[in-house]
N, C-alpha and C positions, 0 to 999 in steps of 0.2 A: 208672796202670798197675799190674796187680798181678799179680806173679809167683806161678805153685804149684810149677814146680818147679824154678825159680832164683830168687835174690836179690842184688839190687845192694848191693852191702860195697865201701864207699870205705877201708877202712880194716880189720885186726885188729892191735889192742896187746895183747900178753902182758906178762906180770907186772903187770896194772897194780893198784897198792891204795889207790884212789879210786873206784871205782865199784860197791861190794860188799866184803862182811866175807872177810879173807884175800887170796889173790893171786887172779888172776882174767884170764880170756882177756873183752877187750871186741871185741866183732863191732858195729861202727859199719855201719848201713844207710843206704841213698840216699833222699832226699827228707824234705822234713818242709814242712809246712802253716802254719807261722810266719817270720816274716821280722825277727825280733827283729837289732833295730839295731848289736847288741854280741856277734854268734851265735858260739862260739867255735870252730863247726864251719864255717866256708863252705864248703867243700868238699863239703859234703853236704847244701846244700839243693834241686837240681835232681833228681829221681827218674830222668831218665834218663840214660843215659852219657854222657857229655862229655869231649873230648878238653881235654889243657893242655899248655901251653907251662911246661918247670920253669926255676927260677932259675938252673940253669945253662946257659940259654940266653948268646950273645956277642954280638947280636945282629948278626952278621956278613951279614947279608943274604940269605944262599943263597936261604929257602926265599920270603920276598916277591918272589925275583926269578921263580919261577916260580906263584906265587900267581895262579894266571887268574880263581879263582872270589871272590877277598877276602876269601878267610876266615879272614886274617891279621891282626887290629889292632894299632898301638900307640901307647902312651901313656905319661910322663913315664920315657921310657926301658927300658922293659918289651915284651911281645908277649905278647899272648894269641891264641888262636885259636878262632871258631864250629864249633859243628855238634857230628854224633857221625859224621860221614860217614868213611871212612879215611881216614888223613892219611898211606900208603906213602910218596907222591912225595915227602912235607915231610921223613919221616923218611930219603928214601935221599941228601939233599944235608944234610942234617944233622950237620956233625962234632961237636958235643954231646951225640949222642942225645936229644936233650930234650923231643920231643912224646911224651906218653902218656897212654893210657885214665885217667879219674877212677877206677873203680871195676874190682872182680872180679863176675863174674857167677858164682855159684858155687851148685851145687845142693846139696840136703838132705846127701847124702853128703858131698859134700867139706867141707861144713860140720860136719859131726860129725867128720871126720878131722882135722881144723883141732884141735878144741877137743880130742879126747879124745890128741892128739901135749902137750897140756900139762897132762892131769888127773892125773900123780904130785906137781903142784903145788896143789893141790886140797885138802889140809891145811887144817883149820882153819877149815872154812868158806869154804874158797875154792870158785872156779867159774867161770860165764861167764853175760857180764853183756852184752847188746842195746840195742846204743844209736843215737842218732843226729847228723844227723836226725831223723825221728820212724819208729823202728824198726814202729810197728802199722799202718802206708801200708802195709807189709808183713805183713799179717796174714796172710792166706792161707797163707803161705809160714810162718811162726812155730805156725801151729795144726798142720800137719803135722810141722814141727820137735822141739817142745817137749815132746810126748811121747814122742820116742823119748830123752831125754838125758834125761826123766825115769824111765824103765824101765832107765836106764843108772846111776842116783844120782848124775847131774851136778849140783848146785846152779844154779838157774838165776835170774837175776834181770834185769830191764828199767829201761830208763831213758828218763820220757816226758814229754809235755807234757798229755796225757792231752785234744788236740782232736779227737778222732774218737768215733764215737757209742757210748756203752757198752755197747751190745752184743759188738763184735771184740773190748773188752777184757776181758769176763767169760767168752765162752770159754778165755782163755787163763791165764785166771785158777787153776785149780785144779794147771798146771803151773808154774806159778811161785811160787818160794819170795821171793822179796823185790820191791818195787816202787817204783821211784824215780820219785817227779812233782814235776813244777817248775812251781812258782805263783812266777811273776815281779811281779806286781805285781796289788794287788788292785783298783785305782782303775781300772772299764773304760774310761772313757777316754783315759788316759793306757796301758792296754794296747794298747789297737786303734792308739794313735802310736805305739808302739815297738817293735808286734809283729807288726802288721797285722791282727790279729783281734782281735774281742772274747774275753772271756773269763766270759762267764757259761756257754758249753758247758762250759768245763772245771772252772768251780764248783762246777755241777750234777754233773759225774762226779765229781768229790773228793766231794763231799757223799754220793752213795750209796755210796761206797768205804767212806768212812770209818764208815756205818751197817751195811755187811756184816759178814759173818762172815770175811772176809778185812781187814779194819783193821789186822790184829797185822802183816801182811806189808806193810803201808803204812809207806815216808817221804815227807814235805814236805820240799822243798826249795827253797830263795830263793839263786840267784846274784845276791852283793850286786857290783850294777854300778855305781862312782858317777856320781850326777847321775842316775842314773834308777832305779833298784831298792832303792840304799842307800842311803834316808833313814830316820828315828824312824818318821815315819808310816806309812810303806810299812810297813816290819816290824810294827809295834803292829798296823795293822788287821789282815796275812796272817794275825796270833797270835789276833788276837780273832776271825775267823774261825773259825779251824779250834776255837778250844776252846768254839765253839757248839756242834759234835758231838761232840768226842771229846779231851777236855782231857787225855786221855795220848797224843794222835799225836805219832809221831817226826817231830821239826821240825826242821831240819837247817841251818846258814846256811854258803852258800861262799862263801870267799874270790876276790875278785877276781883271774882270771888275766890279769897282763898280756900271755901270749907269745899271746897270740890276732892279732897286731898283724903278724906276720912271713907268717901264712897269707892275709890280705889282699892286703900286698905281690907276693906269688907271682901272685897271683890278678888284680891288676891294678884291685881294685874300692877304693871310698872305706871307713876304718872309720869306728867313732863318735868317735873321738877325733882331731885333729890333733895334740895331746898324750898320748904315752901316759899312763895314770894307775898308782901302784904299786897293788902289795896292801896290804891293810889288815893295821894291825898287832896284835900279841897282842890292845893297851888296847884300842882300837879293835874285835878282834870282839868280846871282851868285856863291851863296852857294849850292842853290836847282840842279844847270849845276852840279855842282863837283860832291856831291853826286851820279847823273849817269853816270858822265864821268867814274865813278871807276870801272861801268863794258862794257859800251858803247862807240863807237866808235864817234859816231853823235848825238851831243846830243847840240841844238840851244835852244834861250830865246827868 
């Protein structure tokens, strides 16, 4: 589905200083094309709208008891609910309030009203950063965007898995000031297990990224997940990869978040872990930097 002149946004965080240099407005979009095991967005991998049932659900019954069409499930004590259909009847027996839309549908304008209600924080290199999901599902919608916040001196920056064809992301290319892609693991078959896709498309886009005249506005980035992202070998290959073309790209390694685990729960699906696992400590990324420092130049925790 591709929207021109609205966009599915599950989510906007302000002040966030993770995703882009200084504070930064993050506009999280609907949908992405990967189905990585460990996603620390689930919320936002279906492109179209989808209704939930929130944790403040009691589960008192009301609205199964009027539920004709079963679009009610539940499981180890939870309720989720199908569809994107309205869900009035569920919410007017609802003393919780608890069904509601996944996402805002918001056009061009309200999206520039959004970000520029937080651009006197914009110091420093600050800005607004397009995440997901996989924010270029949404291209259409991003090409009409992106030059109006850049005729405005918004800093703008994205945040991708970069599986779509390099074409949507070269137009968009000359309005954006920073670009954030995640190379999760370089072994493709152990991608295509924990991600669902191959990953020789998005090699191939890294590869003529990194040989453009846009490289400088390029980071790599590797969320280390353990048991699958965060081994020696996994990082040593992603390093010797990338410094075949360009042994000063910014390499980037994240830390393990464990609070991915509670968005699950809500959500009513399995994660990757029955045990959560911590963050990794200082020693610990410390070790994971060296590893790429051995063939990169740039290479932050």
């Amino acid at each position: 589905m591709e929207v021109l002149n609205k966009a599915n946004i599950f989510s906007i965080k302000r002040f966030a200083i993770h995703d882009g240099q200084g504070l930064r407005t993050t506009i999280f979009m609907k949908g992405c094309n990967l189905r990585c095991v460990w996603c620390h967005n689930p919320e936002g991998l279906d492109m179209q709208p989808q209704y939930q049932i929130l944790s403040r659900c009691i589960q008192c019954n009301r609205c199964k008891e009027i539920d004709t069409d079963n679009r009610i499930q539940s499981k180890d004590g939870t309720y989720s609910i199908t569809g994107s259909q309205s869900v009035q009847k569920y919410q007017d027996v609802c003393i919780m309030d608890a069904f509601e839309l996944d996402c805002q549908q918001l056009t061009i304008n309200q999206v520039i009203k959004e970000i520029e209600a937080d651009q006197v924080f914009y110091r420093n290199n600050g800005g607004v950063t397009f995440s997901g999901g996989e924010p270029l599902l949404q291209q259409p919608f991003l090409l009409e965007l992106l030059p109006l916040l850049k005729q405005k001196g918004i800093h703008c920056a994205m945040e991708t898995a970069l599986n779509i064809p390099y074409s949507k992301l070269e137009e968009l290319l000359p309005y954006l000031d920073q670009i954030y892609i995640d190379l999760k693991l370089v072994d493709d078959i152990k991608h295509i297990e924990y991600t669902g896709v191959s990953n020789s498309f998005i090699k191939q886009n890294i590869t003529k990224l990194l040989q453009s005249k846009y490289a400088f506005k390029v980071t790599i980035r590797t969320p280390l997940i353990p048991l699958y992202t965060a081994t020696i070998d996994n990082i040593e290959n992603i390093a010797c990869f990338l410094s075949k073309h360009n042994k000063e790209t910014n390499y980037e390694l994240l830390n393990y978040n464990p609070l991915a685990i509670q968005k699950y729960q809500d959500l009513s699906i399995p994660f990757c872990f029955e045990e959560n696992k911590p963050m990794y400590s200082k020693e610990e990324m410390k070790l994971f930097q060296n590893i790429a420092k051995k063939y990169l130049i740039n290479v932050s925790i």
